[in-house]
MDTraj code that builds the backbone (N, CA, C; nanometers):
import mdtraj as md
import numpy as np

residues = "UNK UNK UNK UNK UNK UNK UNK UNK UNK UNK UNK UNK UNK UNK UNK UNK UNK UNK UNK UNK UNK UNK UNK UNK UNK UNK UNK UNK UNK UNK UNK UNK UNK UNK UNK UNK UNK UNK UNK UNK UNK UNK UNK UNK UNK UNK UNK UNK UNK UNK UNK UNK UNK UNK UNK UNK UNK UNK UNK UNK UNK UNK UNK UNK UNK UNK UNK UNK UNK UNK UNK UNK UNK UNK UNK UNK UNK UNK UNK UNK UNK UNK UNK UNK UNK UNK UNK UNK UNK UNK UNK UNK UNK UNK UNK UNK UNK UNK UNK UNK".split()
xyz = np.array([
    [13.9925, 9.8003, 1.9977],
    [13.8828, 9.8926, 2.0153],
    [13.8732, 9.9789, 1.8899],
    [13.7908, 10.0001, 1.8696],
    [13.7095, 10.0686, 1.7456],
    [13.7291, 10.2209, 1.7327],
    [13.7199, 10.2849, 1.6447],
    [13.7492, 10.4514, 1.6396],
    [13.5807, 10.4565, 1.6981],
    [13.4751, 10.3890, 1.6575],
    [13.3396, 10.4428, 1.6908],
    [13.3058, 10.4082, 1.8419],
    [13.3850, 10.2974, 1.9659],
    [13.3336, 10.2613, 2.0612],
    [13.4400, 10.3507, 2.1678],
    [13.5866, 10.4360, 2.0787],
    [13.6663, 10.5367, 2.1776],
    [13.5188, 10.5945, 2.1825],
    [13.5019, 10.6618, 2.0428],
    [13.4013, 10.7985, 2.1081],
    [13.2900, 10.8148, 2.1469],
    [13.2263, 10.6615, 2.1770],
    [13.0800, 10.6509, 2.2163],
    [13.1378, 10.6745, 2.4363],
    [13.2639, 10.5747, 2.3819],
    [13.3334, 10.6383, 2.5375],
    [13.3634, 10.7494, 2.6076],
    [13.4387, 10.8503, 2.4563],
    [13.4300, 10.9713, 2.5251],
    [13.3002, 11.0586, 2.5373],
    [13.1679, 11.0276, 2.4559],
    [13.0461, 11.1239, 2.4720],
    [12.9995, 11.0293, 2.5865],
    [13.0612, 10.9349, 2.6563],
    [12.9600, 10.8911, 2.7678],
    [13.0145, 10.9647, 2.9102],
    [13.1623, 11.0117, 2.8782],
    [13.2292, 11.0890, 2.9941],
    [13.1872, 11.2425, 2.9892],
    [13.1606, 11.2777, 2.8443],
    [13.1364, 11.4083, 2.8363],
    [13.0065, 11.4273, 2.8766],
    [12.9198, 11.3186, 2.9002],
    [12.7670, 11.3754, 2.9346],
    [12.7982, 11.3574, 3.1325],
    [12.9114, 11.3112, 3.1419],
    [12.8808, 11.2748, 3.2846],
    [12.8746, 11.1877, 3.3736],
    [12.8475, 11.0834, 3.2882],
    [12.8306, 10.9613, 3.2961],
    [12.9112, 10.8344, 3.3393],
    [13.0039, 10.8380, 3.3184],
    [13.1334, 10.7832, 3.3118],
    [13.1775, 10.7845, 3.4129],
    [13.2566, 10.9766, 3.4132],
    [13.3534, 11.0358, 3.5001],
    [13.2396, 11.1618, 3.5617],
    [13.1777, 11.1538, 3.6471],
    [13.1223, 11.2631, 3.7222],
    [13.1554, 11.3850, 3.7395],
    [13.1209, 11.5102, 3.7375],
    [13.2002, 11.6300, 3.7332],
    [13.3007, 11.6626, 3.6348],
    [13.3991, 11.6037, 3.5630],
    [13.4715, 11.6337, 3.4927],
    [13.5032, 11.7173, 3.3904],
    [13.5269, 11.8113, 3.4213],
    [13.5725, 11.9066, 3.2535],
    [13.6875, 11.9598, 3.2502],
    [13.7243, 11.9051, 3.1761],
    [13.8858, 11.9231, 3.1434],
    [13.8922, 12.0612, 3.0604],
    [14.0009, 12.1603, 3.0568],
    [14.0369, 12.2248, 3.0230],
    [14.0492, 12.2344, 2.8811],
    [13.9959, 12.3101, 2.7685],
    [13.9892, 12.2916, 2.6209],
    [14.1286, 12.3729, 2.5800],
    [14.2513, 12.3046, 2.5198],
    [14.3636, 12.3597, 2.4370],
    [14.3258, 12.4808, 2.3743],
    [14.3885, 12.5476, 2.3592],
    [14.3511, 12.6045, 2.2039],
    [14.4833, 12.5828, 2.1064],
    [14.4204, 12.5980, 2.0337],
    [14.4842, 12.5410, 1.8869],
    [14.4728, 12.3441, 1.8227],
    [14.3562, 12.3308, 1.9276],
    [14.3595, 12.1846, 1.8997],
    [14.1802, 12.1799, 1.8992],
    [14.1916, 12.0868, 1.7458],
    [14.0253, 12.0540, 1.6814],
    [13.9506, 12.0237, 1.8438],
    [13.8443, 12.0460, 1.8068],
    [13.7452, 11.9891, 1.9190],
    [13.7279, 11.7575, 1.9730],
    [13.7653, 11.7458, 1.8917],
    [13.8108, 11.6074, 1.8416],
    [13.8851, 11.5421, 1.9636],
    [13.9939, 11.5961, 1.9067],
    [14.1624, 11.5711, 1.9568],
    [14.1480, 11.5997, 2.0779],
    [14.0900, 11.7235, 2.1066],
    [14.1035, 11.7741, 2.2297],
    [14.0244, 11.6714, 2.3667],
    [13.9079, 11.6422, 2.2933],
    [13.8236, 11.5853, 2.3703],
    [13.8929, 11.4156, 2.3859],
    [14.0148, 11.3588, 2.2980],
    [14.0246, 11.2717, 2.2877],
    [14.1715, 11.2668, 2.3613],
    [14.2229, 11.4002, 2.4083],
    [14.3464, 11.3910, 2.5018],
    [14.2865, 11.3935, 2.6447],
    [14.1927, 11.4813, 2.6752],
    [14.1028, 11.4935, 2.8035],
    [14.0892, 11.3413, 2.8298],
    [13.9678, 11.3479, 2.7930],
    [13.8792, 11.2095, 2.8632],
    [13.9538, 11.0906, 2.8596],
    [14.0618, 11.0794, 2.7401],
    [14.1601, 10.9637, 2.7233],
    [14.2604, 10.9311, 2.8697],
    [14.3146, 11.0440, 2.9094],
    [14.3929, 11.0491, 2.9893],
    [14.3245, 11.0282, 3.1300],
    [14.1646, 11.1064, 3.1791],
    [14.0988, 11.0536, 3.2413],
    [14.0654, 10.8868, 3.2848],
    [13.9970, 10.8320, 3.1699],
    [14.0137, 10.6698, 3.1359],
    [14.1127, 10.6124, 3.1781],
    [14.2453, 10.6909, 3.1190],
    [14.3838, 10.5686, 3.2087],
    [14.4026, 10.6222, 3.3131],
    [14.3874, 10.6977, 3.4038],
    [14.4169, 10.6872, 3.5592],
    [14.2573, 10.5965, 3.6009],
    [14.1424, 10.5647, 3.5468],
    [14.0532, 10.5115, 3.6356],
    [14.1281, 10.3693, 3.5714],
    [14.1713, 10.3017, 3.4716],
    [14.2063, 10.1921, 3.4477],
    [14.3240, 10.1330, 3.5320],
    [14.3993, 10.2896, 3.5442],
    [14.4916, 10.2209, 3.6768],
    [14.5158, 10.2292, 3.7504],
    [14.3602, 10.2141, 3.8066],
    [14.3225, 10.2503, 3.9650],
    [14.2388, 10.1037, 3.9325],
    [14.1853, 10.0489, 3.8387],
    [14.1379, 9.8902, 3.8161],
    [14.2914, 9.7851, 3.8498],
    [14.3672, 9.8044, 3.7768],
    [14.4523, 9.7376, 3.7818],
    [14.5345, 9.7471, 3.9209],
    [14.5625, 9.8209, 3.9866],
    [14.5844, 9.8869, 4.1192],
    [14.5240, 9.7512, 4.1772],
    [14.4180, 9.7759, 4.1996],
    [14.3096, 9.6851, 4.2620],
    [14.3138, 9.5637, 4.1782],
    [14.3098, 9.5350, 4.0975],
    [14.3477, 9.3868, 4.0840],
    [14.4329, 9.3099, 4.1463],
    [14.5442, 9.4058, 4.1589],
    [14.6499, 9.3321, 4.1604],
    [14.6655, 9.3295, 4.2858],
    [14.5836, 9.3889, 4.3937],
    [14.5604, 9.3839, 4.5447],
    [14.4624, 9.2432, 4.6038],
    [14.3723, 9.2148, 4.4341],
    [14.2887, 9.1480, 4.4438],
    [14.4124, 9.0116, 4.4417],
    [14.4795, 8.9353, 4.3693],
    [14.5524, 8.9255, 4.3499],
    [14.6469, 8.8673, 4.3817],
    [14.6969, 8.9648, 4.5007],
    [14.7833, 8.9360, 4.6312],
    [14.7117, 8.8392, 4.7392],
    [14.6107, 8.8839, 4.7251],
    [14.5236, 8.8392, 4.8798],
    [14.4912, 8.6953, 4.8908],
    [14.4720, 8.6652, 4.6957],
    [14.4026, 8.5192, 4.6985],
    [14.5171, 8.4144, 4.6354],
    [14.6637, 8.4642, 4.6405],
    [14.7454, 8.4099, 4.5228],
    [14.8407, 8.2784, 4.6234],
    [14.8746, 8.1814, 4.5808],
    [14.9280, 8.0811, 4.6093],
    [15.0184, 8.1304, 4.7125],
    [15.0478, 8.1251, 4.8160],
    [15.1497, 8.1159, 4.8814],
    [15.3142, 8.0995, 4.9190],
    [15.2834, 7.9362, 4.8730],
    [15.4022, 7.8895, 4.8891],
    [15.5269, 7.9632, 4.7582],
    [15.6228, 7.8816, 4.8077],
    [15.7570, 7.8983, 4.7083],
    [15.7042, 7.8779, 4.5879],
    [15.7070, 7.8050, 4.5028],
    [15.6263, 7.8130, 4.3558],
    [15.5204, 7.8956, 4.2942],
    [15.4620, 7.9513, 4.3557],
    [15.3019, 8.0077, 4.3257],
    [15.3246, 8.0859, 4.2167],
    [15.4447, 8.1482, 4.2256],
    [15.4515, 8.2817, 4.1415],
    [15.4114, 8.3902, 4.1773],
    [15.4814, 8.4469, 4.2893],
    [15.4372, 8.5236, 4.3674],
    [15.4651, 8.7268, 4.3257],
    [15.4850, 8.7256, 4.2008],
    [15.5452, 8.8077, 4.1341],
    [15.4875, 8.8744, 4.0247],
    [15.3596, 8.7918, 3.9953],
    [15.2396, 8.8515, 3.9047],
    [15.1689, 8.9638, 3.9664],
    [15.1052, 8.9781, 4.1202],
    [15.0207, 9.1117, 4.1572],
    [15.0847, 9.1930, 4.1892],
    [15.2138, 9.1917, 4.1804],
    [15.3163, 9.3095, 4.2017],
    [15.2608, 9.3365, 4.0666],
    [15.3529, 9.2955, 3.9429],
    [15.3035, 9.3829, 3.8149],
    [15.1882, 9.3816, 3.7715],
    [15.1215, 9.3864, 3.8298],
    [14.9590, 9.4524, 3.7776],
    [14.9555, 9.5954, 3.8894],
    [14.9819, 9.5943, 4.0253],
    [14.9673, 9.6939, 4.1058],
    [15.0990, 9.8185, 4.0336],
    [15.2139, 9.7663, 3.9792],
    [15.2934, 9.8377, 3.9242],
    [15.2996, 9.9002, 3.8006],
    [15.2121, 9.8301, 3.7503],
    [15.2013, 9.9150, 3.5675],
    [15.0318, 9.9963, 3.6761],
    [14.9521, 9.9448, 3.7275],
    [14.8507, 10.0737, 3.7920],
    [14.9256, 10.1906, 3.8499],
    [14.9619, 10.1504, 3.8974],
    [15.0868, 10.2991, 3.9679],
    [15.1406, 10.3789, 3.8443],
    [15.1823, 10.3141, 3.7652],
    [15.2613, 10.3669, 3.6708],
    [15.1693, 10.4482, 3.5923],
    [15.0651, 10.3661, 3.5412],
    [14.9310, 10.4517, 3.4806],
    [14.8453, 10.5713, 3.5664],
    [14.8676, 10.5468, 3.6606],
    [14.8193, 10.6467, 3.7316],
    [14.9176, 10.7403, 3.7655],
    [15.0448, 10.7852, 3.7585],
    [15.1383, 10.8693, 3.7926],
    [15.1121, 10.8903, 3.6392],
    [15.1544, 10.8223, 3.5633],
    [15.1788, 10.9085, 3.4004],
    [15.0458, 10.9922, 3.3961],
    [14.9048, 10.9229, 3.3982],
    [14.7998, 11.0436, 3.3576],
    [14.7907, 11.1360, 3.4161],
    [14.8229, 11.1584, 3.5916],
    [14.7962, 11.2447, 3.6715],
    [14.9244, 11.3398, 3.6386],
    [15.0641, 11.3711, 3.5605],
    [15.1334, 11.4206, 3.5425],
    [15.0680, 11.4681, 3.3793],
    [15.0247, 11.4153, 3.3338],
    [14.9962, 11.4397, 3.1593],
    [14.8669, 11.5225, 3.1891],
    [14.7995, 11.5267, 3.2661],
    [14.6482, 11.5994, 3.3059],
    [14.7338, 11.7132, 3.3815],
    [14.8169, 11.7386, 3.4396],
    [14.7776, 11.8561, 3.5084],
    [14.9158, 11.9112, 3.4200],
    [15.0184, 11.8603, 3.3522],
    [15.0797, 11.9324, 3.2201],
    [15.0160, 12.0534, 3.1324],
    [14.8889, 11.9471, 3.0932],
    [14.8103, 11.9883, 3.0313],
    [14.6538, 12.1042, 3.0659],
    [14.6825, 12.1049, 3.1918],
    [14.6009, 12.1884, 3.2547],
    [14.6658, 12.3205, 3.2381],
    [14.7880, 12.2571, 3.2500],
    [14.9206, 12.4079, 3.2824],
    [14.8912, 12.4773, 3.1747],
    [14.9048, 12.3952, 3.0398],
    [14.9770, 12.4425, 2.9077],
    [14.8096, 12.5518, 2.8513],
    [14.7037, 12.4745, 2.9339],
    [14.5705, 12.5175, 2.8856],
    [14.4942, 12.6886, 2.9269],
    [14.5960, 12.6646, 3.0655],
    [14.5628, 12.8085, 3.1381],
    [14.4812, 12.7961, 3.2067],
])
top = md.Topology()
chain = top.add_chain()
for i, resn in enumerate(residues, 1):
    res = top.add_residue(resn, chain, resSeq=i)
    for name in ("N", "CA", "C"):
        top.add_atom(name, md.element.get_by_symbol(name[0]), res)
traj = md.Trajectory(xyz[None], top)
């Protein structure tokens, strides 16, 4: 991904668009940039792993059965979503803290 298609991403969250309601808390001591690119960034990976979450539910439901199938792939997609979604939701409200 491109430095120009992050921030066409983040002015599509900042108008609203994206992420509905959202306004994250502005740092201080951090460019308008950065700031906007720790917000909405961290936003983005809890909805990505809340995709992957759901994939990997998707996943489960339709995946081979038997002994061979490989029954061990929609676990790790539902597990790195969990994981992405506990890390941003701890890094967002860190950062809420640190923001005031």
């Amino acid at each position: 991904m491109t430095m120009h298609a992050a921030m066409q991403l983040i002015n599509l969250a900042a108008d609203g668009d994206l992420i509905p309601g959202s306004k994250p808390k502005q740092i201080e001591g951090l460019d308008d940039t950065v700031g906007d690119l720790f917000d909405y960034g961290l936003w983005l990976l809890m909805l990505a792993g809340a995709g992957g979450t759901g994939f990997g539910v998707y996943k489960l439901a339709v995946s081979d059965k038997s002994r061979n199938g490989g029954g061990s792939e929609p676990f790790k997609w539902m597990g790195a979503g969990v994981a992405a979604i506990l890390l941003s939701g701890s890094l967002i409200t860190i950062l809420n803290g640190i923001a005031g």
